[in-house]
Phi, psi and omega in degrees: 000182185282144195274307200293350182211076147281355190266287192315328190287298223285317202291316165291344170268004154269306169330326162286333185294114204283001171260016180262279204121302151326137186283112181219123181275155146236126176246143181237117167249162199170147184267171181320132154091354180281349142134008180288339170296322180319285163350282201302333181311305171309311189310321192267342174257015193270148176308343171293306184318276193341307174278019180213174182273093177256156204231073190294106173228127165273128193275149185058045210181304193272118188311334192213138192303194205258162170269127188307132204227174203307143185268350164284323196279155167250191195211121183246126197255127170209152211249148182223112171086043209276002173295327171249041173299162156290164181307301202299320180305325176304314155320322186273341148307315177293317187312307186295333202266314208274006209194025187305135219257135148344123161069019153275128212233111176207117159255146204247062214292177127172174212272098190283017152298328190244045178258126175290347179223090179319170196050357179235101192269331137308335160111171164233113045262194187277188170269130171284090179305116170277146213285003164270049170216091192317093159286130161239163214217128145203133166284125169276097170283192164260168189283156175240167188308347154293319184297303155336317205263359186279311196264023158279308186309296232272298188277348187240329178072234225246328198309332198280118155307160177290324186289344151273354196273312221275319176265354176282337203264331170304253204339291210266358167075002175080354174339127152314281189330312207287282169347261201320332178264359161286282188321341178298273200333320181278343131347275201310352191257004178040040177277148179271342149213175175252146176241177157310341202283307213285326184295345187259348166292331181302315202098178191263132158319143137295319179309331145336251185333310176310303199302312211268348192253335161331293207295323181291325190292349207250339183279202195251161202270045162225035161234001198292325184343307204297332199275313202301304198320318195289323170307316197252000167275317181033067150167150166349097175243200192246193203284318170289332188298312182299305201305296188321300205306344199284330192064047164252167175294170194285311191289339218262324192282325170315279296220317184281310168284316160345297192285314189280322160323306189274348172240010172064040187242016164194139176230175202253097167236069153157161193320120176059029177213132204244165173178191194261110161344303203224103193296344180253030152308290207313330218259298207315313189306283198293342166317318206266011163271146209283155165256026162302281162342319186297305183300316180286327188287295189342335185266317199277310203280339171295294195296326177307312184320299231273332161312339187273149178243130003275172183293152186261100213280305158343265211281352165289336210249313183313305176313298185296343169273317166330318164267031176134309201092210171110190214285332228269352148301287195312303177264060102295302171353292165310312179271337191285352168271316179289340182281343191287307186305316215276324156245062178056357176278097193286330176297286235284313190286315140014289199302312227265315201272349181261350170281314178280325161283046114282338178288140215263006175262004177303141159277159176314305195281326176313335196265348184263314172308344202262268228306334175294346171268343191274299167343281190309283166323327171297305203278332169314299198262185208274208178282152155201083210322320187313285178359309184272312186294305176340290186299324189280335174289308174301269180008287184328333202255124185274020196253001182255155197316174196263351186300297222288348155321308194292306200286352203238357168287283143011276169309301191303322218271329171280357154282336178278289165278000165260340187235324107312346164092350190252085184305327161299302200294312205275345170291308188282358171261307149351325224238327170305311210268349173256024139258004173275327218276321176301140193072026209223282172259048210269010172289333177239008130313308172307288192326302167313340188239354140289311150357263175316353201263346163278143198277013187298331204283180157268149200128255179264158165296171178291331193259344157323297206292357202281302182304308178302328181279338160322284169347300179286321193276344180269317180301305173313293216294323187285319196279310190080035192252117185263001157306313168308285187282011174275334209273309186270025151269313186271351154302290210294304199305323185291314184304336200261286207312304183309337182259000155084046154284094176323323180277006166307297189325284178333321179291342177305301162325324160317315194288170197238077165323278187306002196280151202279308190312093185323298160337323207250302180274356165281338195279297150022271223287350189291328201279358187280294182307330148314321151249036186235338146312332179266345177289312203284349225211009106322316213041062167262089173292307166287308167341305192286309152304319168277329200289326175299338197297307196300318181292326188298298184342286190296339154293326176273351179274321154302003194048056185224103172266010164287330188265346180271343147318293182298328170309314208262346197239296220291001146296316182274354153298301164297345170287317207256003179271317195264031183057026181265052179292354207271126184038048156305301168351294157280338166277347163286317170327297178287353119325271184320319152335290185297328153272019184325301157329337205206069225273340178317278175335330214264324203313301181303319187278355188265328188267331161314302199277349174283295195302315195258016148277324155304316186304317206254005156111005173263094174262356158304291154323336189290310155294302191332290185303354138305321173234034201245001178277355192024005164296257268201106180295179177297302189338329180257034174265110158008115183310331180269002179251314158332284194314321179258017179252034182214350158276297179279012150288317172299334173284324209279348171273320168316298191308316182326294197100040169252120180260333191294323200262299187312306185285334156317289177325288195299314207273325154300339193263312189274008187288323179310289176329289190312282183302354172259345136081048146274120161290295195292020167247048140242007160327318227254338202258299209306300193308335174289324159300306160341261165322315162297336172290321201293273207318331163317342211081354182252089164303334201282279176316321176282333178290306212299300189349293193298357190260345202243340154316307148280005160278334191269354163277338191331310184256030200245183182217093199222062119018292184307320183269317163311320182285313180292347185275356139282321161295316170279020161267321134009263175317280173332261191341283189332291206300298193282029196250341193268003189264353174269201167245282215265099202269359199292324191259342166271015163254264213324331171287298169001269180322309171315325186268305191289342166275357160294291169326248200351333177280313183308300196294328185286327194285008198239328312310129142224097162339292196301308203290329173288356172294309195288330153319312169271009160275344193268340171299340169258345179281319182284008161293304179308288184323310127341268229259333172354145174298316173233054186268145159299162186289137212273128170264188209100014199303173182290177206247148118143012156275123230254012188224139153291353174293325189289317207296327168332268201308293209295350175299291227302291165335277208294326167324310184290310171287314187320336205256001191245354159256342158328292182286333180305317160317306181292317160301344234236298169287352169267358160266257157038305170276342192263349164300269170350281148147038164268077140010305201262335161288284199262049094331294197286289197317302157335303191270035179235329168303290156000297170309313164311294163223100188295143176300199180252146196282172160086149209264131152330129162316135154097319190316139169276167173295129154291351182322345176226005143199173192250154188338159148321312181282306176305348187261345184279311190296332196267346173293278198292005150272299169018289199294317209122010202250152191283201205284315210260005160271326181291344189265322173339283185329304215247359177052049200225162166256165174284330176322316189319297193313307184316323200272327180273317182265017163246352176271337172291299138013277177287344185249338168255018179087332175344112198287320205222186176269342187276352161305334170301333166326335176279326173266013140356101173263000000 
């Protein structure tokens, strides 16, 4: 019997069972669409109906009544829509109920809004239930949003986003009908997904409109008011609310919902708040109301608003452009913003004040009070391109004061470069505004010159921004406005940790977390997040975790989600330094998703997921995710993400073998680096600059890269930038070792710095780089000590022969090259920990070089002839990715002929048509 109505399935198949007997009625009740003709249809095409006599009837429809049928057998009856029966039909129902035959089973729908007597669905009078006849009650309720979202999957497959599903489930009240006929329509628009935009695009069901505009037709029209009011208020109101927009008398309004109740064109959903079942009734209603009529309620309905407490000023304001607009829009506007601000929804104020300064009827002085708050709140909330144009048409106008020009200045240049990405335009409208405001304003003069004072931006050196953060802390200090010095307290902290100031941390402490001034704990939690960005990008890593527990917490409790953003992507920064790589991928994906809009925010997590496409040998994806936002190339990225999308690009020209495009690359990135002159965010930069200049051959440049690198950390307290400025003495010694005959004592200094680096990077931790570290610490040890290295000079001291110094030189070579492979095995599990593929692929094949397999199958081994090696499966991983025949025999120290031969054998054992089949072996 049916799964989805198991209570009704269970009950009519005991009742049918002729060693049962029973007699048993189920009344199914359900508003328009809830699915009761469905039911029964199931109930009737199910095996119990089969094996019994059963009977389908629609009410109000069928010319004669049902036919009597043998009273032995049993019989399951089952009725439909019994609200609209005829007298006669009802009668003939009650005879069968009151006189019920063995083994008889009859459920019974119908709609109880449209019932002429509640509770009596039969009519009156009721029926005398004998006492062999179990009567029951069941409701069909409405779907709740899971279920919405089964049968989207079901009409859509994958295609519905959740914020449509989230509006299918608003819009239809959970109805089944009303659902399944929105999922038609959007079906029909054939889109490869749906949004919440496409479900509001759709329109009214008809079936929807009929039922509800029937329903209006049917009360008497000097009561229809009441139904127009619930339309055009559309959310729950209470009974005066209603009454009022309707602009009826108090008994007369009484009178109406009574009426409106009672034909089920309104229900009551919640104590004393009346409305439409299906919120996208009220849009069928208010389309067919004139729109003189319209208007009036829209007025009638502001004023019902403004009564509540507190007034709902949002819907007061909505009402009142509805009716015309005038001074008296503009200040609901105003308070529904201020009201916005004031408990932190910053999206909400945005919406309502940038729809009203668009409008070309704001007078000048409304438009000069509205922007400073559209301001405040814009910079505050998430992005919003209306906005920036908004302000920038003001800004222009010179009739305006020069305070309040400068502070709508303000606003912008930081909407420019925090939110948008346009780091020029927005330093020069900052530089505008902290000379209009000085000595004007100087509580957002400070602001304008803490601003400038971050060094993040791309651009002026660190002591331009330096000279600015004086400024700003001599302003502050001189206003005593502690809104001001709280905003340029969380500036010097981001400014002090990034430049490695030991005496940094203390400033952290300063900030006024605790403070009663809402203004004072949004600047709070920017100075948390601030520092805990400038930490991780230290690599003061636990520093940097707590201050995000401590920033996110405090944004969000304060309402400030730009910053709680910004928070969220320097977490996927810390994921991805410390190896919390398991569904990294996708929680970056899904970010950038969430921040399509907001390519500044987007950045960090664009740049994680470009690196751990490298890491796995997809360097096609590597770029992509770098340029695929087309705002703002990398180059225009925040100087420390400059700095580390320009490492890795130079290693991935390295990996190339282009040395030519790598040493270009490096001699631009650190020049760039030298002039914003933050060391430690060249940590990120240096061993690849390093190296692509030495192998270039200018060595000379690569020592200076390294001379001015540790000079410029020297005093500083930067664990990140200290390991790699080991790490790039490292690369150099190598590089230049390779350039000798007798290369032995310079790859062991090598080896030496990089397993020193590597104790650094583990000590922070970072996983990958100390993985990449001890491959290279083992490959120049093997390149020493190796079998067929000359024996290392230096042998040990207290042998009395050469032949002796000989063998124990031979001895010590031998454990170097055998703890040497002991590394290489240790980081090619490490990178296969990890999930970078293409680091242990290269580490694999270098172990190979090292220590070759043994040729020839073991006895017993079964044949690979029909699947494939280990190498065909590493070489067909790494065509996969993208990388051609001659980056894959690079990776692995193979020819490409090799490679070719390894990907046509892979090819031919899983059938593979093309080299893009390989895309399956993907692990």
């Amino acid at each position: 019997m049916m799964t989805t109505h198991g209570f009704i399935g269970r009950t009519v198949t005991h009742a049918l069972v002729p060693e049962v007997a029973e007699s048993v009625l189920v009344l199914v009740e359900g508003v328009a669409g809830a699915g009761k003709s469905h039911l029964l249809k199931e109930l009737s095409a199910s095996r119990e109906a089969a094996a019994a006599n059963h009977v389908l009837w629609q009410c109000g429809t069928a010319e004669t009544q049902p036919q009597e049928q043998p009273r032995e057998e049993p019989l399951l009856l089952l009725v439909d829509d019994v609200h609209r029966a005829t007298e006669e039909e009802r009668q003939y129902l009650r005879h069968v109920l009151e006189r019920p035959r063995p083994g008889l089973a009859a459920v019974v729908t119908y709609r109880p809004e449209e019932l002429a007597s509640p509770a009596l669905p039969l009519g009156t009078p009721g029926v005398v239930y004998p006492p062999g006849l179990t009567v029951l009650r069941h409701r069909l309720e409405v779907w709740d949003e899971e279920r919405v979202r089964r049968a989207a999957v079901k009409a859509l497959e994958d295609r519905c986003a959740a914020d449509a599903v989230g509006r299918l489930h608003e819009q239809s009240g959970g109805v089944p009908q009303v659902v399944v006929d929105l999922l038609s329509a959007m079906k029909r628009q054939g889109k490869p997904a749906y949004t919440a935009e496409d479900v509001d695009a759709v329109g009214i069901p008809v079936r929807l409109a009929e039922l509800v505009m029937g329903r209006i037709s049917g009360m008497p029209p000097a009561h229809r008011p009441v139904a127009w009011a619930a339309a055009v208020l559309d959310e729950p109101a209470s009974q005066n609310e209603l009454v009022t927009a309707a602009g009826l008398e108090a008994t007369q309004g009484h009178d109406a919902l009574l009426a409106a109740l009672a034909t089920g064109v309104l229900v009551e959903r919640d104590a004393d708040r009346y409305g439409f079942s299906v919120p996208l009734a009220a849009l069928a209603v208010r389309t067919c109301v004139p729109g003189p009529v319209r208007r009036g309620l829209h007025e009638r309905a502001a004023e019902a608003l403004t009564r509540r407490q507190p007034p709902a000023w949002a819907a007061v304001a909505a009402h009142r452009k509805a009716a015309g607009g005038g001074r008296g829009w503009l200040r609901s506007v105003e308070k529904a913003a201020r009201a916005a601000v004031e408990t932190g929804r910053h999206q909400q104020a945005i919406g309502l004040l940038e729809q009203a300064l668009a409008s070309p009827l704001v007078p000048p002085r409304a438009r000069a009070r509205l922007a400073p708050l559209l301001a405040r709140s814009a910079v505050t909330g998430l992005r919003s391109d209306q906005t920036v144009a908004v302000l920038a048409q003001i800004v222009r106008d010179t009739t305006l004061p020069v305070a309040l020009r400068g502070e709508l200045r303000l606003d912008l240049g930081l909407m420019l470069c925090n939110q948008l990405g346009r780091f020029a335009s927005g330093w020069h409208e900052l530089e505008v505004a902290a000379a209009e405001l000085d000595g004007v304003r100087p509580d957002l003069a400070g602001r304008a010159m803490a601003a400038l004072a971050m060094p993040y931006w791309p651009g002026p050196p660190i002591e331009v921004h330096r000279q600015w953060l004086e400024k700003a802390m001599s302003v502050a200090n001189a206003s005593g406005d502690q809104t001001l010095h709280a905003a340029v307290m969380a500036n010097h902290v981001w400014f002090t940790i990034s430049c490695g100031d030991h005496h940094a941390w203390k400033l952290v402490d300063a900030l006024p977390t605790d403070s009663t001034d809402p203004a004072c704990v949004r600047h709070a939690a920017r100075g948390l997040c601030n520092a805990a960005d400038a930490a991780a990008w230290l690599g003061s890593y636990e520093r940097a975790e707590d201050f995000l527990d401590q920033g996110i917490k405090l944004s969000a409790q304060s309402g400030a989600p730009y910053t709680e953003h910004t928070a969220l992507g320097t977490q996927l920064l810390l994921k991805w330094w410390t190896g919390q790589w398991a569904g990294l991928a996708g929680q970056c994906e899904k970010f950038i998703a969430a921040t399509a809009d907001m390519p500044v925010i987007a950045f960090d997590a664009r740049v994680v997921r470009s690196l751990l496409a490298f890491t796995q040998g997809d360097w096609g994806a590597t770029l992509s995710w770098l340029s695929e936002s087309g705002e703002i190339l990398w180059q225009n990225m925040p100087a420390p993400l400059s700095a580390t999308v320009s490492g890795a690009l130079i290693r991935l020209a390295l990996a190339r073998q282009d040395l030519l495009s790598a040493a270009e690359q490096a001699r631009t990135a650190w020049a760039n680096a030298t002039v914003k002159g933050v060391w430690a965010w060249a940590g990120e930069l240096a061993p690849w600059a390093v190296e692509a200049t030495a192998r270039a051959g200018d060595t000379d440049a690569a020592q200076a890269m390294v001379r001015d690198f540790g000079h410029g950390i020297s005093e500083q307290d930067a664990p990140a930038a200290k390991a790699a400025l080991i790490w790039s003495e490292a690369v150099l010694t190598e590089v230049k070792a390779q350039g000798k005959k007798q290369q032995g004592d310079e790859l062991i200094q090598a080896a030496k710095l990089y397993r020193e680096a590597s104790t650094a990077y583990g000590a922070l931790p970072r996983p990958y780089a100390q993985a990449l570290l001890v491959e290279s610490a083992a490959r120049c040890t093997l390149e020493a000590h190796g079998p067929n290295t000359p024996t290392a000079p230096g042998a040990p001291t207290g042998a009395t022969t050469a032949s002796e110094r000989k063998t124990m030189a031979a001895e010590a070579d031998q454990t170097a090259a055998a703890c040497a492979i002991s590394e290489l095995e240790a980081c090619t599990e490490q990178f296969t920990d990890l999930g970078a593929t293409w680091d242990a692929a290269r580490a694999r094949a270098l172990l190979r070089t090292w220590q070759p397999a043994k040729r020839g199958r073991p006895p017993g081994r079964a044949s690979q002839a029909d699947r494939l090696t280990s190498r065909e499966m590493e070489v067909s991983q790494l065509a996969a990715n993208g990388l051609t025949n001659r980056e894959i025999a690079s990776t692995l120290h193979i020819s490409p002929r090799t490679v070719e031969q390894h990907i046509a054998r892979a090819m031919r054992k899983i059938g593979a048509l093309s080299r893009q089949d390989l895309q399956r072996l993907r692990p």
